[in-house]
C-alpha positions in Angstrom: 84.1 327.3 -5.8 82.5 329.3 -3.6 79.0 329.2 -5.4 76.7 327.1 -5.6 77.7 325.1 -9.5 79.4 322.2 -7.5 75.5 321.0 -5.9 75.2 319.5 -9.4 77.8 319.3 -10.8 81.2 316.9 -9.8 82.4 317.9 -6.6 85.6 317.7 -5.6 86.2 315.0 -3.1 89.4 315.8 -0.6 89.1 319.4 -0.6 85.5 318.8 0.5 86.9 316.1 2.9 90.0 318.6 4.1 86.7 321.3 4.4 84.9 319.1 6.6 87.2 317.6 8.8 88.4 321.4 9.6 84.6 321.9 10.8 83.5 324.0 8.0 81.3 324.0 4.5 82.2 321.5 2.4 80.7 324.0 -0.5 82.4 327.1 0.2 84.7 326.0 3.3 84.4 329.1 5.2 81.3 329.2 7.0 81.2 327.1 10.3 79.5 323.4 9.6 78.9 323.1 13.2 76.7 325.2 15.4 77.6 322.9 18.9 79.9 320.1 19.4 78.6 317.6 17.2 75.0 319.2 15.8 75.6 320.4 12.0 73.7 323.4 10.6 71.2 323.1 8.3 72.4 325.4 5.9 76.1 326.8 5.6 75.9 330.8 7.0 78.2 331.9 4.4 76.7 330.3 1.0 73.5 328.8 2.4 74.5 325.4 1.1 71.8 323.0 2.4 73.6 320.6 5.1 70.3 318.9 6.9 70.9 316.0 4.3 73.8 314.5 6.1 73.9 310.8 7.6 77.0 310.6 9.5 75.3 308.2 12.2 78.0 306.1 14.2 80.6 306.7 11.5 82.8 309.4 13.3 82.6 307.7 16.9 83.7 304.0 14.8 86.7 305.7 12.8 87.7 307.7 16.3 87.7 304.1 18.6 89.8 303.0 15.3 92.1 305.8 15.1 92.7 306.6 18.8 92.8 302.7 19.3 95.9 302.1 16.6 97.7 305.2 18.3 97.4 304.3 21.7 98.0 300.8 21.7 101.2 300.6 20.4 102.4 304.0 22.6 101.0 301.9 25.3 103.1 299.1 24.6 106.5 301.0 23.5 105.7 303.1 26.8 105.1 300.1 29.0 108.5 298.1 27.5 110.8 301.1 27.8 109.9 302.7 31.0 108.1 300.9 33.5 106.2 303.1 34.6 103.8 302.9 37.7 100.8 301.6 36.5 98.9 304.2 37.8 100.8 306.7 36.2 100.6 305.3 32.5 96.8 304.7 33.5 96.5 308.0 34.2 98.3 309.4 31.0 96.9 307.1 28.9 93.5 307.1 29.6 94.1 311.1 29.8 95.5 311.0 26.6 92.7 308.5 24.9 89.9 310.8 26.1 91.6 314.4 24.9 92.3 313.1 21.2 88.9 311.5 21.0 87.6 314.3 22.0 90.0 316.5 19.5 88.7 314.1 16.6 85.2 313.2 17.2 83.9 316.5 15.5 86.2 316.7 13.1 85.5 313.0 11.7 82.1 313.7 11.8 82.8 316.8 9.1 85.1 314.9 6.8 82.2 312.3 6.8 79.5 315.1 5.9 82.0 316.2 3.8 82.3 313.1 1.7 78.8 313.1 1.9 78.6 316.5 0.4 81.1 315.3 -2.5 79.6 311.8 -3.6 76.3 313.4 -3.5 74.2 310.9 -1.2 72.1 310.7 1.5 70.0 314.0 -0.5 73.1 316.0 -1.3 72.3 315.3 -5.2 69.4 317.6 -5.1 70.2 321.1 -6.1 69.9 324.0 -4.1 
C-alpha cells in the first residue's frame, strides 16, 4: 500500500481517514502531510503522492466548533450542577480547556478530511500520479 496502485485504483477509506487525521499521507501514511500547522504539502516526502488537490476549506474548523462544542457543553453543565464552582474558575478552565482541544484537533480534522478526500477521489485526487 505504500505505492502508488491505490491513485487509481479503490482506496481504502478509514485507513486513509486514520492516516490523515494522524497528520500523515493518506497514500503511504508515513510521510508528514503537513509542513506547518495547518498548510499541507504538495506532494507526500516519502512516496511523492500528489496532495495540492485537497479542498478541506472550513470543513475542519466546522467539525472542531461541533466536536469541542458537544464535549464541553455538557462537562460544563455536569461541572456547574455538581460543584459550584466560582465562576471564574470554571471560566477559566473551561475556556482553557475549549481552546487546548481545538487547538489539539484543528490539524488533525483537517487531515482526516484530505484524507477522505484522498480515498473518494475528488477535488483532483482521481487523476493519476
Amino acid at each position: 500500500m505504500s505505492d502508488h496502485t491505490h491513485s487509481s485504483a479503490e482506496r481504502p477509506l478509514w485507513p486513509s481517514v486514520w492516516r490523515g487525521f494522524r497528520r500523515k499521507c493518506p497514500n503511504c501514511g508515513s510521510g508528514p502531510m503537513l509542513k506547518s500547522y495547518l498548510k499541507v504539502r504538495d506532494t507526500c516526502t516519502v512516496c511523492r503522492e500528489e496532495l495540492s488537490h485537497h479542498r478541506a476549506d472550513d470543513g475542519p474548523a466546522y467539525l472542531t466548533i461541533l466536536i469541542v462544542g458537544h464535549i464541553m457543553a455538557p462537562a460544563l453543565h455536569m461541572a456547574f450542577t455538581r460543584w459550584r464552582p466560582d465562576p471564574l474558575v470554571l471560566f477559566t478552565v473551561f475556556a482553557i480547556g475549549s481552546v487546548g482541544l481545538s487547538l489539539y484537533l484543528l490539524p488533525r480534522l483537517k487531515g482526516a478530511i484530505v484524507g477522505f478526500q484522498w480515498a473518494r477521489h475528488l477535488h483532483g485526487f482521481s487523476q493519476g500520479t
